[in-house]
C-alpha positions, 0 to 999 in steps of 0.5 A: 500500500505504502509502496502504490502511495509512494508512486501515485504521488511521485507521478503527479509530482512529476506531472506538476513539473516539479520533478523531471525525469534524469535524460536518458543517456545517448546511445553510442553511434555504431560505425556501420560501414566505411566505403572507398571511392574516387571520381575526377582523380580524387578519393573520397571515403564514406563513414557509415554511421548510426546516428550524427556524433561529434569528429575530430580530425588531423593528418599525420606524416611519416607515413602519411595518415589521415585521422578521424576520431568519432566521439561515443562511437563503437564498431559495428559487427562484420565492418570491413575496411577497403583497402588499397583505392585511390590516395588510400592504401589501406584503413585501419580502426582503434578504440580512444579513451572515452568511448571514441573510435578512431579510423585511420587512413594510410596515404601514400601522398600528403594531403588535405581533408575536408568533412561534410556530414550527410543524411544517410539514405536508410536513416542514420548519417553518412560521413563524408570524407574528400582527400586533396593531394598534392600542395594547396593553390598557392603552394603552401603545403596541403596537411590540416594540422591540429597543434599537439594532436595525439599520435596514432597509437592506442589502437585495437589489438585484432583477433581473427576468430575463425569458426572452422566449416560451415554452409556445405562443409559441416566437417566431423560428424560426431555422436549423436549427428553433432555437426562441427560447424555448429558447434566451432561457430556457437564457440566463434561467436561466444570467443568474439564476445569475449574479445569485444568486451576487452578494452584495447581488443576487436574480434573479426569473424571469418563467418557469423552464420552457417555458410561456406567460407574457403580455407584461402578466403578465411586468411584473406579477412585476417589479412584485409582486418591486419589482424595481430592474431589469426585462432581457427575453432575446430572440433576432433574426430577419432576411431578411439571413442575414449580419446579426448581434450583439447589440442593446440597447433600451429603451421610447420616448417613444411607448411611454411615452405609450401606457402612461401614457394606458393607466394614467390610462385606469384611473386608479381601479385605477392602481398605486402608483410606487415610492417608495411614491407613490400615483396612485389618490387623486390628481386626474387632473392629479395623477396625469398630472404624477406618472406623467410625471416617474416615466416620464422617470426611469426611461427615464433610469436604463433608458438608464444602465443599458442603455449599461453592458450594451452595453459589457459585452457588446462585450468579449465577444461580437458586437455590431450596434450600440454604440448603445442602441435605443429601441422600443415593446415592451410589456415595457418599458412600466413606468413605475417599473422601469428596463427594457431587452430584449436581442436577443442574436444572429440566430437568421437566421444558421446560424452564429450559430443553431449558437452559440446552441445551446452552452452555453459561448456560452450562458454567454458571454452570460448573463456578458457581461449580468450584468457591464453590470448589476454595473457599473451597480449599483455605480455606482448602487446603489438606496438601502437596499442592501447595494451603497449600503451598500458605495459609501459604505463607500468614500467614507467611507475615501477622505475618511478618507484626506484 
């Protein structure tokens, strides 16, 4: 009784005007596409956004970038970034302190932007951004420069999550019909989740449904998202029905031999490396040396990586073996992207079929693989991330202390 009392008298208060209702708080605009274009010799890009949010803009050199900072923006699902058009040579995104989200693109000359805000065609807002190359009418140099902007570090750490199979392919048939595509995408999903509620991390999905997507294909999104980290979900099979657990692997030197002999095959077309280090202009020697030294570090950093997730994953759930694996498998075969695939149980096992089916195990591994790979980023976070940012937060404190 007190309780209707209480309420009735709130309404009318509130009626009256004297008491006003706390606004609810704005919803964060969601970056729902970003698109290249260039007419009459001239790029253009267009942000896709939700809502109208406030952008702040500067361009940078060495290399040349152009920067946008979009207030109280996130990133929406499945967004891919164009890259290599016009003046642009490619495009990377990264969460900013406050909620804002960052979208950066590389230039292969100075130049110019200007912004012009536009009503969406399905609702929402486009943003639309024109670069002008080269030096301004009067030979004054052409960059917008902002006094003591900020330098283009703090950015996202990316994730590749590859659900393994999928549409026509459903990989191992297991007890009682359990699919592995069912069960690699529902663990993709969870795993993503768990990345993009990180501060400092971005999850990309190779696929968010059940449809075919090529083992080539699957690397390539890796690679146009410049992800740090490459981890493909999959699920055991074997004759034995009382094997299982978990194994983690990683590409062997065969595997990386025949990739770099397929590279250098179609050394005309090669893709550049990260670091932004070319193999298309160089001598094939050139080209095999440098592709060699790539292939050896990154296999290096996948083993780093892959120990710290088959750590993490024997706290939690069964593990067949604490040793990290080396095998052929063609979504491994990156030569730039640190890359491991999990056979997280045997679908073979009823039991263990049963578990793979339940969300709660479902989640219990998704869990145990996003641990291995936060303790491996925080122990070696790539440089211009807000995790690099951090770790030398903290030496600086620690030698402060000294």
């Amino acid at each position: 009784m007190i309780r209707k009392i209480f309420f009735l008298v709130l309404i009318l208060l509130i009626g009256a005007g004297l008491i006003r209702p706390a606004p609810a708080a704005a919803a964060e605009a969601r970056l729902n596409g970003v698109l290249l274009s260039k007419t009459g010799g001239r790029t253009r890009a267009f942000l896709y956004l939700s809502r109208h949010t406030q952008a702040r803009y500067f361009t940078l050199d060495h290399p040349y970038r152009a920067v946008v900072d979009l207030e109280q923006t996130q990133l929406g699902h499945a967004v891919r970034l164009p890259q290599e058009w016009g003046l642009v040579s490619h495009t990377r995104v990264g969460r900013r302190p406050n909620g804002a989200l960052r979208v950066v693109f590389v230039l292969r000359a100075a130049a110019a932007m200007q912004l012009i805000w536009q009503r969406g065609a399905r609702g929402g807002q486009q943003l639309l951004i024109r670069f002008s190359a080269g030096a301004a009418p009067g030979g004054a140099p052409t960059p917008i420069a902002v006094a003591n902007a900020p330098r283009d570090t703090g950015r996202d750490i990316i994730i590749a999550v590859d659900p393994g199979h999928g549409g026509i392919d459903p990989g191992t048939i297991g007890a009682y019909g359990t699919e592995e595509k069912t069960i690699t995408l529902a663990i993709g999903k969870l795993l993503a989740q768990r990345i993009d509620a990180q501060r400092g991390m971005r999850a990309v999905l190779t696929r968010d449904r059940d449809v075919f997507v090529p083992l080539r294909e699957r690397r390539q999104i890796a690679q146009r998202a410049h992800a740090d980290l490459f981890v493909s979900i999959h699920c055991n099979s074997v004759w034995d029905h009382d094997i299982k657990g978990a194994q983690v692997y990683i590409l062997s030197l065969h595997g990386a031999s025949s990739e770099a002999a397929r590279i250098l095959a179609e050394h005309e077309n090669a893709a550049d490396l990260r670091g932004g280090v070319q193999l298309n202009d160089k001598s094939r020697t050139l080209a095999a040396v440098l592709l060699n030294l790539s292939q050896t570090a990154t296999i290096s950093e996948s083993m780093t990586a892959a120990r710290d997730v088959v750590r993490a994953m024997g706290r939690s759930v069964p593990v067949r073996s604490q040793q990290v694996q080396a095998a052929n498998f063609v979504v491994l075969r990156s030569p730039d992207i640190p890359s491991m695939l999990i056979e997280t149980d045997y679908l073979s096992d009823p039991a263990e079929a049963l578990k793979l089916r339940t969300y709660w195990y479902q989640k219990r591994i998704a869990d145990a693989i996003f641990r291995g790979i936060l303790a491996y980023f925080r122990a070696h976070p790539p440089s211009g991330t807000l995790f690099a940012e951090q770790r030398q937060a903290r030496v600086n404190r620690l030698l402060a202390r000294n």
